[in-house]
mmCIF file as gemmi writes it, N, C-alpha and C atoms, coordinates in Angstrom:
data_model
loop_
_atom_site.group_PDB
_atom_site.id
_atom_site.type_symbol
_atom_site.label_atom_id
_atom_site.label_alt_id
_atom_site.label_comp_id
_atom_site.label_asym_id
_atom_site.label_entity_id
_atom_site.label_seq_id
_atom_site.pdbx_PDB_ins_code
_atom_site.Cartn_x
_atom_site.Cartn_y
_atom_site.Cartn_z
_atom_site.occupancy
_atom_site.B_iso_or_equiv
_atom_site.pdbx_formal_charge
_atom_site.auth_seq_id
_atom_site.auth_asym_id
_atom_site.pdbx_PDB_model_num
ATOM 1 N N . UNK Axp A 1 ? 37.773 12.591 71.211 1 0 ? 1 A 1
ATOM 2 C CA . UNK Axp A 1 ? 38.934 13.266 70.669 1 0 ? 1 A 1
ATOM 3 C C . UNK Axp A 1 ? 38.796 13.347 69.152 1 0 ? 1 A 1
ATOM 4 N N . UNK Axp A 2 ? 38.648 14.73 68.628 1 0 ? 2 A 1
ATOM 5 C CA . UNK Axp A 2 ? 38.841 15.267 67.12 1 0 ? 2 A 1
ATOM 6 C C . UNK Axp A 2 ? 39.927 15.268 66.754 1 0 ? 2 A 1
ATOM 7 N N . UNK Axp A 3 ? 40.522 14.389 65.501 1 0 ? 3 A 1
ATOM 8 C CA . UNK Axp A 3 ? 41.727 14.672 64.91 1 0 ? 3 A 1
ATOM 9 C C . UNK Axp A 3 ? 41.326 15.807 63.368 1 0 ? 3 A 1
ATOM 10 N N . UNK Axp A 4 ? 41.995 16.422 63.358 1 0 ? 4 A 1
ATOM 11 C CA . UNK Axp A 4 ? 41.777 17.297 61.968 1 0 ? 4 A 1
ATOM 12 C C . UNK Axp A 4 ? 42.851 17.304 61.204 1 0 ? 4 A 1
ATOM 13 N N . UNK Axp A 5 ? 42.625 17.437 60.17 1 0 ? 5 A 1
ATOM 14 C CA . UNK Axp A 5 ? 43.666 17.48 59.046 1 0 ? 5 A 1
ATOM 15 C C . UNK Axp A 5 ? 44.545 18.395 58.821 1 0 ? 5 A 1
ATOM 16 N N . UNK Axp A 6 ? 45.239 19.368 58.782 1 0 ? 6 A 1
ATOM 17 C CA . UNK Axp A 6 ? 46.279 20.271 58.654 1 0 ? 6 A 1
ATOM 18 C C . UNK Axp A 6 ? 45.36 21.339 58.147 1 0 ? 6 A 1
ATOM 19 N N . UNK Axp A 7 ? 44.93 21.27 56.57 1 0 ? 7 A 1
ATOM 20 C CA . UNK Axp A 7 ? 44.095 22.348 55.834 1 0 ? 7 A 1
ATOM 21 C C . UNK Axp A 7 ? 42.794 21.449 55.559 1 0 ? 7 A 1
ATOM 22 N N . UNK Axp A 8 ? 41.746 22.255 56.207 1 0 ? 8 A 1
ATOM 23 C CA . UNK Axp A 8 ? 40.368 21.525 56.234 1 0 ? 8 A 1
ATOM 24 C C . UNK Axp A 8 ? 39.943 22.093 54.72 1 0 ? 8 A 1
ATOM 25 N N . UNK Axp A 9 ? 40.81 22.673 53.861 1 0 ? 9 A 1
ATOM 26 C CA . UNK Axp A 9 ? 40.075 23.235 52.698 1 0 ? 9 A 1
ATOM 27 C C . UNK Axp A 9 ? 40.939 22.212 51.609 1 0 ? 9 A 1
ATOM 28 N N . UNK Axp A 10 ? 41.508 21.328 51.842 1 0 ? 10 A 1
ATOM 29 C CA . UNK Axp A 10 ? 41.954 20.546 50.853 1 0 ? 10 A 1
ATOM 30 C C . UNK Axp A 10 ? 41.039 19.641 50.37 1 0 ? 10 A 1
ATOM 31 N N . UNK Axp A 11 ? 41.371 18.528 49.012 1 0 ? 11 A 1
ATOM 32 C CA . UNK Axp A 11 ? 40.392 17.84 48.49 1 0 ? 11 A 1
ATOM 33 C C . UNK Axp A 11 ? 40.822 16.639 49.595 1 0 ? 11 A 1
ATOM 34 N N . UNK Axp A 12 ? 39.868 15.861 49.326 1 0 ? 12 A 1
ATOM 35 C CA . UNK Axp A 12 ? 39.707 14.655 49.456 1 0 ? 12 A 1
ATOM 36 C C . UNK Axp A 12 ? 40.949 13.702 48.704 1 0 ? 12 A 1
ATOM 37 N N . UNK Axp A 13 ? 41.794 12.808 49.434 1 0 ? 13 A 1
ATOM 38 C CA . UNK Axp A 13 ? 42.306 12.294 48.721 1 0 ? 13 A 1
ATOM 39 C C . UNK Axp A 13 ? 42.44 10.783 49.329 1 0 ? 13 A 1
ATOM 40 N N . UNK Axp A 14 ? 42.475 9.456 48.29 1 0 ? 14 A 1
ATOM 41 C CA . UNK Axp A 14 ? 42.879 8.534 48.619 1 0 ? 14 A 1
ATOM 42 C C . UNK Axp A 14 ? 44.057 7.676 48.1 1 0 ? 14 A 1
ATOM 43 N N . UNK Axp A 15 ? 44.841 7.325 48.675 1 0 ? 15 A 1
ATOM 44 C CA . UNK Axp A 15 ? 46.253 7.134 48.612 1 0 ? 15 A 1
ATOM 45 C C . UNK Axp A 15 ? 46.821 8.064 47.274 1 0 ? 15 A 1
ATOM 46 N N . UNK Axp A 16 ? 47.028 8.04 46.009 1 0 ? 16 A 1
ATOM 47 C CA . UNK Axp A 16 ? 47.616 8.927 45.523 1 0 ? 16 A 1
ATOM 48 C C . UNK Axp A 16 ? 46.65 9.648 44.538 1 0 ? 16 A 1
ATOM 49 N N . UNK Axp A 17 ? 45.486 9.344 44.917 1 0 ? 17 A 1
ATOM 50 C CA . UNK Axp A 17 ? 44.665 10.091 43.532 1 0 ? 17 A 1
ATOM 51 C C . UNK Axp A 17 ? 43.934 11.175 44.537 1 0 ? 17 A 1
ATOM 52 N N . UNK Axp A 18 ? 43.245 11.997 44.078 1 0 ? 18 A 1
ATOM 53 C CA . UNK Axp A 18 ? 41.856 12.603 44.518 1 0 ? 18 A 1
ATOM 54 C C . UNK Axp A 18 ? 40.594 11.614 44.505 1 0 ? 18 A 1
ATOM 55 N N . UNK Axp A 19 ? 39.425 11.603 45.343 1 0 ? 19 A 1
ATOM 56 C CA . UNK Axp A 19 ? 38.504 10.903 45.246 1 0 ? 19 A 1
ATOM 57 C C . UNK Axp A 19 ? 37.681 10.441 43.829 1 0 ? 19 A 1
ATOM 58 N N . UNK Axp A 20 ? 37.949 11.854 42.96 1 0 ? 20 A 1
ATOM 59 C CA . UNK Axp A 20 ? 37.011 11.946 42.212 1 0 ? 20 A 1
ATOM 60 C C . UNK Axp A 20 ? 37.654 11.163 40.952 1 0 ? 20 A 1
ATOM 61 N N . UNK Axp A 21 ? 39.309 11.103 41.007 1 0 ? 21 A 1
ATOM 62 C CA . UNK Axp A 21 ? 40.106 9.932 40.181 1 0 ? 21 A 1
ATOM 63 C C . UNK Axp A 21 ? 39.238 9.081 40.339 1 0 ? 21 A 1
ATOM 64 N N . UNK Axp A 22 ? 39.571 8.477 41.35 1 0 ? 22 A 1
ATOM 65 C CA . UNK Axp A 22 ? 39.493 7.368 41.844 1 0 ? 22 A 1
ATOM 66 C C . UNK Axp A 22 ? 38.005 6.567 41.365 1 0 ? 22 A 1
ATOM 67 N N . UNK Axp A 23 ? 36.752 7.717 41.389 1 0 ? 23 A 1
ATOM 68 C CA . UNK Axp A 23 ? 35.199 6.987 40.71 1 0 ? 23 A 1
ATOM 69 C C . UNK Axp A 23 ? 35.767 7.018 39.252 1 0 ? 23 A 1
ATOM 70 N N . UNK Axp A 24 ? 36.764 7.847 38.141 1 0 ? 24 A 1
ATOM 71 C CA . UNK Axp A 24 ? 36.904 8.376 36.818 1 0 ? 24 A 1
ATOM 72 C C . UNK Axp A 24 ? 37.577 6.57 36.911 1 0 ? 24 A 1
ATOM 73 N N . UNK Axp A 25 ? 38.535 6.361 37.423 1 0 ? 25 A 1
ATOM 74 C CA . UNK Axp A 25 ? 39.295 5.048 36.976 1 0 ? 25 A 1
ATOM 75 C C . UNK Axp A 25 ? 38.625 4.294 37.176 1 0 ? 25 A 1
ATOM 76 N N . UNK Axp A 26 ? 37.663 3.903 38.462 1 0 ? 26 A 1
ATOM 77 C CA . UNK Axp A 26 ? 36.807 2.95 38.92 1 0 ? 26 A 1
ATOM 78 C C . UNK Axp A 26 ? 36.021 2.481 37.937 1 0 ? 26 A 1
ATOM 79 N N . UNK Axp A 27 ? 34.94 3.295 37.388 1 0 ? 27 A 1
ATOM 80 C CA . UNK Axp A 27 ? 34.282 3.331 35.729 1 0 ? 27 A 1
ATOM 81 C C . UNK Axp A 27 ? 35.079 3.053 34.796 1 0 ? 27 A 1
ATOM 82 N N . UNK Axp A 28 ? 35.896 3.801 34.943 1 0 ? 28 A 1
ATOM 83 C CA . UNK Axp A 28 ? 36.535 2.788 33.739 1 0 ? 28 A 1
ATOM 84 C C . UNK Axp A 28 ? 36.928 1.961 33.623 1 0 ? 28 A 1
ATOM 85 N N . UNK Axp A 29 ? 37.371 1.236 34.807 1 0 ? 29 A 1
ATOM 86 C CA . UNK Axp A 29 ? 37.926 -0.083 34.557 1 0 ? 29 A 1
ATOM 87 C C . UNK Axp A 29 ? 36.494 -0.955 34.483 1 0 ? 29 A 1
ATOM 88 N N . UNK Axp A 30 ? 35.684 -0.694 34.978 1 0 ? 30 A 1
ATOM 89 C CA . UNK Axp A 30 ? 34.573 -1.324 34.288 1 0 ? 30 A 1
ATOM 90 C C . UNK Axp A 30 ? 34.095 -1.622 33.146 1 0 ? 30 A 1
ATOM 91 N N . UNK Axp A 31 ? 33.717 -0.17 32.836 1 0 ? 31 A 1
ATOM 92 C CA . UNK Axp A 31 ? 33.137 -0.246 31.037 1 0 ? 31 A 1
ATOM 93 C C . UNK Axp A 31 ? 34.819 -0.863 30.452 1 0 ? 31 A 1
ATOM 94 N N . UNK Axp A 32 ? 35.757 -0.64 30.719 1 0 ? 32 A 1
ATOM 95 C CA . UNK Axp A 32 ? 36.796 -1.255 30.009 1 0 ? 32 A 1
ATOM 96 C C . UNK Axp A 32 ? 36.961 -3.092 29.782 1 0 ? 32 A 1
ATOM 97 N N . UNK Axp A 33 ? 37.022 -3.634 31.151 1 0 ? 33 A 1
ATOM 98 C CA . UNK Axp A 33 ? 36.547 -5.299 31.129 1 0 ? 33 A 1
ATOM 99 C C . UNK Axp A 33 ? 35.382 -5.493 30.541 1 0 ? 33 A 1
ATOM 100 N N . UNK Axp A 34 ? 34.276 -4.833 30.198 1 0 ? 34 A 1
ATOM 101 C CA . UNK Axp A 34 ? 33.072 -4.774 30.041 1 0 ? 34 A 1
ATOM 102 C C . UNK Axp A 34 ? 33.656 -4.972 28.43 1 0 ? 34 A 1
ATOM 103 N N . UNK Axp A 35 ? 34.321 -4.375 27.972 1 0 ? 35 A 1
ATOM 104 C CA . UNK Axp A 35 ? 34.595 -3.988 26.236 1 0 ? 35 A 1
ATOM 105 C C . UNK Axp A 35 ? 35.579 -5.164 26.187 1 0 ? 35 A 1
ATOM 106 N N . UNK Axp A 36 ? 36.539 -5.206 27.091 1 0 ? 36 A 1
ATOM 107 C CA . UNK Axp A 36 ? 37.703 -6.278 26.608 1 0 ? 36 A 1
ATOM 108 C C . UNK Axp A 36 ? 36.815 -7.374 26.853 1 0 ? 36 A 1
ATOM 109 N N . UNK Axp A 37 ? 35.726 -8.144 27.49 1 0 ? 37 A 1
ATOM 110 C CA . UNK Axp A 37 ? 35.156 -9.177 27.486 1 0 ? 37 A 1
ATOM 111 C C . UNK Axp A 37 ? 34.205 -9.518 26.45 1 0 ? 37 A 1
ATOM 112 N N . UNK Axp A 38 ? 33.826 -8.821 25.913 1 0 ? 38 A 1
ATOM 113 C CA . UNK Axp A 38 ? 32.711 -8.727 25.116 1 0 ? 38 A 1
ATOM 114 C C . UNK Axp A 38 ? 33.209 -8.69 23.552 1 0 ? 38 A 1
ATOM 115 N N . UNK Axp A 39 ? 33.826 -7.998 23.407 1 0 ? 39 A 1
ATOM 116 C CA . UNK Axp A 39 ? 34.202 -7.063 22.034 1 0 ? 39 A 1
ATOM 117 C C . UNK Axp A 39 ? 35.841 -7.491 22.007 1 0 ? 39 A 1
ATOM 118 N N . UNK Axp A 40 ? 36.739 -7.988 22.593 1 0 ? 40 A 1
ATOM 119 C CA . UNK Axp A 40 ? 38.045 -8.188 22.701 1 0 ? 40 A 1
ATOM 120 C C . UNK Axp A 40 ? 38.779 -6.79 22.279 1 0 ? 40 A 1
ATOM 121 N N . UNK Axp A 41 ? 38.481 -5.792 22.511 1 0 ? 41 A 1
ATOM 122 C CA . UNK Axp A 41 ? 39.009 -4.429 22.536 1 0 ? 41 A 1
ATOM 123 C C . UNK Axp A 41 ? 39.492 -3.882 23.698 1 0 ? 41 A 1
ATOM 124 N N . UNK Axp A 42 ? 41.123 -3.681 23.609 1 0 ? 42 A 1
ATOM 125 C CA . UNK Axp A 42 ? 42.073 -3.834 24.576 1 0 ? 42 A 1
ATOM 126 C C . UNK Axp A 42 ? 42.396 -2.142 25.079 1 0 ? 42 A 1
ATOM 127 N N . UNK Axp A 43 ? 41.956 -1.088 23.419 1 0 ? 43 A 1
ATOM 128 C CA . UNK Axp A 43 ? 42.038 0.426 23.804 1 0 ? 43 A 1
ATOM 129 C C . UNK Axp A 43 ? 41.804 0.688 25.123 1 0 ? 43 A 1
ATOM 130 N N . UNK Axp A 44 ? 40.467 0.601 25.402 1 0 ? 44 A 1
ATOM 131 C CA . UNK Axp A 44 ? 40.026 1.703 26.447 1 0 ? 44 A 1
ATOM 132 C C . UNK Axp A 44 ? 40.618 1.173 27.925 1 0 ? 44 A 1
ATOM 133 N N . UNK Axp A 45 ? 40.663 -0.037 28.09 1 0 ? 45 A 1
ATOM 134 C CA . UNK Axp A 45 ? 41.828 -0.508 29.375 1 0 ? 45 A 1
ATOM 135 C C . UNK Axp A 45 ? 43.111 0.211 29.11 1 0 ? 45 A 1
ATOM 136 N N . UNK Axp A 46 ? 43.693 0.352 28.157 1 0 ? 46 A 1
ATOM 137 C CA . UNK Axp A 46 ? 44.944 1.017 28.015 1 0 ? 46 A 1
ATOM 138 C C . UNK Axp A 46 ? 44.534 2.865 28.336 1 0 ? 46 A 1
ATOM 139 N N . UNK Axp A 47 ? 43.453 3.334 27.924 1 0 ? 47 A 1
ATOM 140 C CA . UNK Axp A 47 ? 43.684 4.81 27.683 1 0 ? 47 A 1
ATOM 141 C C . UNK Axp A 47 ? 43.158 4.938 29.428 1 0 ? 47 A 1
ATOM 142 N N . UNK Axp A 48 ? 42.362 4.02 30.513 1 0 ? 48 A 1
ATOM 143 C CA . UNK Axp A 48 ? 41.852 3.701 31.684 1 0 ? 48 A 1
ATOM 144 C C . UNK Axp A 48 ? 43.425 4.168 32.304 1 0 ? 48 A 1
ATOM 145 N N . UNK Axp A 49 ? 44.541 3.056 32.256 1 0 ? 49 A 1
ATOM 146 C CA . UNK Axp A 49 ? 45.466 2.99 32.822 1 0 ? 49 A 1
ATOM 147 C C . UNK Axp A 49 ? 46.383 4.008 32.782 1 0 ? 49 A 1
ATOM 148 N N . UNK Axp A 50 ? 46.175 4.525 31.264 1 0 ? 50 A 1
ATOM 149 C CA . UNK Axp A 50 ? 47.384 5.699 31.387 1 0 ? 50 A 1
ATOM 150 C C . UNK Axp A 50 ? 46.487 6.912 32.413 1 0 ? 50 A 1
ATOM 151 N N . UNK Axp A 51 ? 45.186 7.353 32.15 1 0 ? 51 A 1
ATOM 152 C CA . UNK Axp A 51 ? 45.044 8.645 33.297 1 0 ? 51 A 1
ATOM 153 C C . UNK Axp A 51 ? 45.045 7.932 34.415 1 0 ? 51 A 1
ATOM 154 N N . UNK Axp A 52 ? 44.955 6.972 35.258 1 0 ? 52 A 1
ATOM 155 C CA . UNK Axp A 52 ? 45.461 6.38 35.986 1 0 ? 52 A 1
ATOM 156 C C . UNK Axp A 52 ? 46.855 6.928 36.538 1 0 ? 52 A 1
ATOM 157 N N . UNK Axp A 53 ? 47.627 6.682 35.486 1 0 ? 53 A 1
ATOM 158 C CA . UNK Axp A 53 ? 48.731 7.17 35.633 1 0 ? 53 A 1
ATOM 159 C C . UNK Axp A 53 ? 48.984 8.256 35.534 1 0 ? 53 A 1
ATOM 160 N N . UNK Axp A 54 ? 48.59 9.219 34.533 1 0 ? 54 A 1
ATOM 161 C CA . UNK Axp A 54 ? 48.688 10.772 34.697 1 0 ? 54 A 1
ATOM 162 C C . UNK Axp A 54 ? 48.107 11.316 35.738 1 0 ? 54 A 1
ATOM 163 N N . UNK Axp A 55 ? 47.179 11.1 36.248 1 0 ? 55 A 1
ATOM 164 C CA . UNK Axp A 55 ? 46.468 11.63 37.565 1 0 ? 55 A 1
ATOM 165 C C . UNK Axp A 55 ? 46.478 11.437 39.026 1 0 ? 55 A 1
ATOM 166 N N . UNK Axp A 56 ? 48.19 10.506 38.764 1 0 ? 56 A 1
ATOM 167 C CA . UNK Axp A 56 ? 48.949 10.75 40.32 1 0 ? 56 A 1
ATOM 168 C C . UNK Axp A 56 ? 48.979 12.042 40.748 1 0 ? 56 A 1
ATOM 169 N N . UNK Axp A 57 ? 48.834 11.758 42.563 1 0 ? 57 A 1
ATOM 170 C CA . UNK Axp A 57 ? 49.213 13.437 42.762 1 0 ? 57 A 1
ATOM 171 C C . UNK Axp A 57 ? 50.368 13.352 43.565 1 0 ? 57 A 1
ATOM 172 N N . UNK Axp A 58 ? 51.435 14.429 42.892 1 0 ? 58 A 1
ATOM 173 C CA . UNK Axp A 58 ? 52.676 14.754 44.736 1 0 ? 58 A 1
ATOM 174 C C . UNK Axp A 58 ? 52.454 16.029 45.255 1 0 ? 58 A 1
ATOM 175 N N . UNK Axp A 59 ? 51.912 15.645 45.933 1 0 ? 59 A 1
ATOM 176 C CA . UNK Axp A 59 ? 52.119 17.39 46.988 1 0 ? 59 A 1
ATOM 177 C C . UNK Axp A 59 ? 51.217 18.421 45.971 1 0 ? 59 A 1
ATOM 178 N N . UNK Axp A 60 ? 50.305 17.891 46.012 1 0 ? 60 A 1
ATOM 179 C CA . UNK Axp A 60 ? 49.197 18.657 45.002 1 0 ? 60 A 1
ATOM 180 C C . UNK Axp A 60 ? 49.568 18.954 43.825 1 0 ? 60 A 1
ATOM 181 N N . UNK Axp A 61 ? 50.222 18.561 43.071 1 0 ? 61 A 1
ATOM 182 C CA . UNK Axp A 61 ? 50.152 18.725 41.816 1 0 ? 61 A 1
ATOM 183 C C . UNK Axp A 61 ? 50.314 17.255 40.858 1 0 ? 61 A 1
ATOM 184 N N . UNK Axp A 62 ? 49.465 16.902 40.285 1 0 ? 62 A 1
ATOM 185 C CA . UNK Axp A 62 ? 49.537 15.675 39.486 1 0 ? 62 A 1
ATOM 186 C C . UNK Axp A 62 ? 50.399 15.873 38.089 1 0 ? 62 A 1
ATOM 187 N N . UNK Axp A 63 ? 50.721 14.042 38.021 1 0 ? 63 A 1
ATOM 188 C CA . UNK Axp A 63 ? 51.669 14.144 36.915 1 0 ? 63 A 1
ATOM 189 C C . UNK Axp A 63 ? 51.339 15.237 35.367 1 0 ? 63 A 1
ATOM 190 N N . UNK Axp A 64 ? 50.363 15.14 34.831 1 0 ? 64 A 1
ATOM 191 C CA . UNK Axp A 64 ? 49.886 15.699 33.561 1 0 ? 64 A 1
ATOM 192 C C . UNK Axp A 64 ? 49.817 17.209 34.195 1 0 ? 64 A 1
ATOM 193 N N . UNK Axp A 65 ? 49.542 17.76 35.441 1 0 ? 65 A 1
ATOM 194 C CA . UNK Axp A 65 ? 49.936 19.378 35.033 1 0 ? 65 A 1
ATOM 195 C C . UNK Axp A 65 ? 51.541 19.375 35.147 1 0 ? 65 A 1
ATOM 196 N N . UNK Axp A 66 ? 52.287 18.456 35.649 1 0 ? 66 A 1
ATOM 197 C CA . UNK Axp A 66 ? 53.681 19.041 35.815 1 0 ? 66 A 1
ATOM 198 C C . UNK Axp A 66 ? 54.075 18.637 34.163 1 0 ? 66 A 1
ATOM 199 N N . UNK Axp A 67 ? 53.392 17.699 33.348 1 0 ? 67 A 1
ATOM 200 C CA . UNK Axp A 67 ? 54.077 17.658 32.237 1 0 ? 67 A 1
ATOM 201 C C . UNK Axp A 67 ? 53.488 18.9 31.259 1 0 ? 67 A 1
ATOM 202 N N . UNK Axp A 68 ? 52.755 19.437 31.566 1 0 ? 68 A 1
ATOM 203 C CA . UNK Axp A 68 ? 51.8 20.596 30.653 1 0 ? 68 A 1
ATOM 204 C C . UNK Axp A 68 ? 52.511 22.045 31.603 1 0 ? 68 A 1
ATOM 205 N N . UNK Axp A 69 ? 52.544 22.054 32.873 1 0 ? 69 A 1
ATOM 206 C CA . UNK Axp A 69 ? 53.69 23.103 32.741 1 0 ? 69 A 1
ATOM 207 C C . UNK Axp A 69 ? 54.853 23.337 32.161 1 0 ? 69 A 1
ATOM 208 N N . UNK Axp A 70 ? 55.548 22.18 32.199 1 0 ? 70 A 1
ATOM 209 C CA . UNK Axp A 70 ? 57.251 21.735 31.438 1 0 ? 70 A 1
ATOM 210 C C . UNK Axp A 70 ? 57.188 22.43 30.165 1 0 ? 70 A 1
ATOM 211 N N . UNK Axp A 71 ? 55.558 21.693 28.988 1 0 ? 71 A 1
ATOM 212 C CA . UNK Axp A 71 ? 55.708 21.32 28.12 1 0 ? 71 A 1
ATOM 213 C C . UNK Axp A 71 ? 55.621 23.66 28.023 1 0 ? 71 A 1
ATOM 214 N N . UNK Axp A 72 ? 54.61 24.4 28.293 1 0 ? 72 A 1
ATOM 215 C CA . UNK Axp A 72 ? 54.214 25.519 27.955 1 0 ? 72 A 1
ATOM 216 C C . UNK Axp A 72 ? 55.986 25.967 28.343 1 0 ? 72 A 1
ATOM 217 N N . UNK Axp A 73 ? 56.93 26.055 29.565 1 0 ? 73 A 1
ATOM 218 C CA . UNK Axp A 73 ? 58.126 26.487 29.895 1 0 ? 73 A 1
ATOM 219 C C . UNK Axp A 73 ? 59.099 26.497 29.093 1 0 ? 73 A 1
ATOM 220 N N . UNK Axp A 74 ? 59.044 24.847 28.524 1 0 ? 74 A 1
ATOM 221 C CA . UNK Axp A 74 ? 59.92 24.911 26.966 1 0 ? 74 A 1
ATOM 222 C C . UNK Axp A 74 ? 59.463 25.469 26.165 1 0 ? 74 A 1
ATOM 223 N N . UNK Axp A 75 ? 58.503 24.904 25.444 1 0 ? 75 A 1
ATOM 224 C CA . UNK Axp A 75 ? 57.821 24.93 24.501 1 0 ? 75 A 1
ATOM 225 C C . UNK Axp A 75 ? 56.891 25.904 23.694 1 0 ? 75 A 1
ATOM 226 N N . UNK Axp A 76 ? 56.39 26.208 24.937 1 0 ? 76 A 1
ATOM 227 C CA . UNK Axp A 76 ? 54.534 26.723 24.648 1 0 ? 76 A 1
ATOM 228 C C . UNK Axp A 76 ? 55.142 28.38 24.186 1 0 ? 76 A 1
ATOM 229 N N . UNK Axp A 77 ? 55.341 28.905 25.541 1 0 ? 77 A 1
ATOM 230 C CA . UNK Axp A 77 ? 55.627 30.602 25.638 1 0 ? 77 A 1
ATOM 231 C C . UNK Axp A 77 ? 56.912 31.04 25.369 1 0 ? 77 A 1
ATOM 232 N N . UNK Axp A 78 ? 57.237 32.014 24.579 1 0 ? 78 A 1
ATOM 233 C CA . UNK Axp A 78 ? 58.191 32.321 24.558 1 0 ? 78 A 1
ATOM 234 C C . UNK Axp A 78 ? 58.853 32.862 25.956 1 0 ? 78 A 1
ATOM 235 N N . UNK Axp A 79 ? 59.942 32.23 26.558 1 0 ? 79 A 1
ATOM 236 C CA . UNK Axp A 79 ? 60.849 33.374 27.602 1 0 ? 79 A 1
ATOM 237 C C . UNK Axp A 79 ? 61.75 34.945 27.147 1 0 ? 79 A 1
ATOM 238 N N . UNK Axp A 80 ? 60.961 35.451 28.176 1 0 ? 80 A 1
ATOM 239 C CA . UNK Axp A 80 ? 61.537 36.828 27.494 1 0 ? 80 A 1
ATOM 240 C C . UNK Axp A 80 ? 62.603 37.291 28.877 1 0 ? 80 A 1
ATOM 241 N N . UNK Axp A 81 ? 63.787 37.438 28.814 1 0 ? 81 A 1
ATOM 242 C CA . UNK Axp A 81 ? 65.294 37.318 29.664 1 0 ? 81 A 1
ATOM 243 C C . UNK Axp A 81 ? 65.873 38.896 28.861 1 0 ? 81 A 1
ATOM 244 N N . UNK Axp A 82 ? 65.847 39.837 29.97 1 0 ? 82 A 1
ATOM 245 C CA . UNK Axp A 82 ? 66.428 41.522 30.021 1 0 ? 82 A 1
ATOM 246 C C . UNK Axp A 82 ? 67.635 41.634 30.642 1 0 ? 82 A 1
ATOM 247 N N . UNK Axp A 83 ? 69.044 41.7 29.594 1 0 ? 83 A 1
ATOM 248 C CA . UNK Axp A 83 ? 69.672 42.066 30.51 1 0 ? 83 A 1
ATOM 249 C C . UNK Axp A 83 ? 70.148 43.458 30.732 1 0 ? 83 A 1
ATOM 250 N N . UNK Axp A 84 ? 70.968 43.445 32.186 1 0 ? 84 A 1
ATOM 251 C CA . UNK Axp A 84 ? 71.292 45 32.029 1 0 ? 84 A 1
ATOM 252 C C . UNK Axp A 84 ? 72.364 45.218 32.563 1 0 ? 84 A 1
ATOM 253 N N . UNK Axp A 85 ? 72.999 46.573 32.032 1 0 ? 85 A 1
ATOM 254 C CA . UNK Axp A 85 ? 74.259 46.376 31.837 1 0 ? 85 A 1
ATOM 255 C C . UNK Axp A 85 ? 74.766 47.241 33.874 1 0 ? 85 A 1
């Protein structure tokens, strides 16, 4: 018995990251203990943890594009709003 996934064209994902997070954080938390053990430099564990954190996904879209859409909606583009009479 074959179970299949809903859309066989989706990524790979494990619990909330994509796979390919998941080797990006993996490495880093390496070379990061690697630096905080050695060198007592606490940066790169911190900059490890935050894409960590930005590179949750819900329902396919991870945190850092929903904050980089927000940011272009406010921010970025002007809204252009026609009214008519």
């Amino acid at each position: 018995m074959y179970i299949y996934p809903d859309n066989l064209k989706a990524k790979a994902t494990l619990w909330l990251w994509e796979l390919r997070d998941i080797g990006i954080i993996g490495i880093g938390c390496l070379i990061s203990v690697f630096i905080l053990t050695q060198l007592g430099f606490l940066l790169p564990i911190v900059l490890t943890a935050l894409y960590a954190f930005l590179s949750i996904r819900f329902e396919d879209t991870s945190i850092l594009e929903f904050i980089r859409c927000a940011f272009l909606f406010f921010i970025g583009h002007q809204q252009l709003y026609k009214w008519r009479a």
